[in-house]
C-alpha positions, 0 to 999 in steps of 0.5 A: 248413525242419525242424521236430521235433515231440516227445511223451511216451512216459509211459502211466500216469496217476499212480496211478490205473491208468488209461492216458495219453500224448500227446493226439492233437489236440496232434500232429494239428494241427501235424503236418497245417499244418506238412506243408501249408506244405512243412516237412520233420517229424521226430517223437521221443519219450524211448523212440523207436518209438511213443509213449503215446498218451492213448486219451481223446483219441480218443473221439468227444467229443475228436475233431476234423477234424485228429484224423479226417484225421491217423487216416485218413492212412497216411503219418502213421500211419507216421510216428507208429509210428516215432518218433526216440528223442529222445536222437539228435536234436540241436537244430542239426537243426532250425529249430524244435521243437514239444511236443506235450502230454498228461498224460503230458508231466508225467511223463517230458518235464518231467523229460528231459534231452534235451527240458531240453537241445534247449529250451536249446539252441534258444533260444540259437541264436535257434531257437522252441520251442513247448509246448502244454497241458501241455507247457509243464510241462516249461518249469520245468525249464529254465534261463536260461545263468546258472541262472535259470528260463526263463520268469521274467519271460516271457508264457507259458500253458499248461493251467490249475488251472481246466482241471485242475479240470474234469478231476478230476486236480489231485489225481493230477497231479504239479504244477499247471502254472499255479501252478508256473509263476507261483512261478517268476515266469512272467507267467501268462495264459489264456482261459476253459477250454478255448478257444484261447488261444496267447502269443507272446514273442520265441522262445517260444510256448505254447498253453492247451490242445488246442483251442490246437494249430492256432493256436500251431502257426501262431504257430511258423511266424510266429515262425521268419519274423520271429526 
């Protein structure tokens, strides 16, 4: 089983001078259980190398159990230093993908024509995609085979304006993932901030935040059991 995990390589959090990325529980978690369950990872990013890791998330406060083993494993460390530059890989590599968030998803991911491309791909080849937090910010740009929005009708979750309000940044951010979503006719539900909180329907899977990595990372692994 091949699963590929993809993250931002965007660093700047809008215009606030102050430095973004991916957010290191959201590739922790799913890395560690998929490498557990014997999957084969490839992790890509849209620049390949190594991607923009958001330096918040590796503050004491944010780090966790998957956080302090992901660090403290060399051959993870590796992998994360060598990432696949996401334009070479392709979706009939992989039998799932898994999107990692981070604030700076917003900025380059939600607008990458290969991220756009793998996710329409993989779900047309009957294949799960997961997003997490706020990737699945990048979901509002993809399209239905006759150019509808991917998600209308569809259960999904992802990080809330509440969450956003917690942070201050729904004024820095270049859209509010949930409001967006919903106009694009998304069933739209969450938990309270910040607790776990995974949807599941049919190929598609999204987590509300961090604390959701580790639960919609074992949602992709049922999803590609029962599909």
């Amino acid at each position: 089983m091949k699963i590929a995990i993809v993250l931002t390589s965007h660093d700047q959090l809008g215009d606030t001078g102050k430095k973004t990325g991916f957010w290191l529980e959201e590739l922790a978690a799913p890395y560690l259980l998929f490498r557990e369950a014997g999957v084969d990872i490839t992790l890509a990013s849209p620049k390949g190398g190594i991607p923009s890791l958001d330096p918040r998330s590796c503050e004491a406060a944010n780090q966790t159990d998957d956080t302090r083993r992901f660090e403290s494993d060399a051959s993870a460390m590796a992998s994360l230093k060598a990432t696949r530059r996401l334009s070479s890989i392709a979706a009939a590599e992989f039998d799932a993908v898994f999107f990692s968030g981070g604030y700076g998803a917003l900025w380059d991911l939600t607008n990458d024509p290969d991220a756009l491309s793998l996710i329409e791909t993989m779900l047309a080849t009957s294949k799960p995609v997961a997003l997490v937090s706020h990737a699945p910010g990048i979901l509002t740009n993809v399209r239905t085979p006759d150019d509808r929005p991917i998600t209308m009708g569809l259960e999904v979750t992802g990080f809330t304006n509440s969450e956003e309000s917690v942070m201050q940044f729904r004024e820095v951010v270049p859209f509010l993932l949930e409001d967006l979503l919903k106009s694009q006719g998304a069933k739209f539900s969450a938990a309270e901030d910040f607790n776990s909180y995974v949807v599941r329907d049919g190929l598609l899977v999204t987590g509300q935040n961090p604390s959701s990595s580790r639960t919609a990372a074992i949602t992709l692994l049922i999803a590609l059991r029962t599909e």
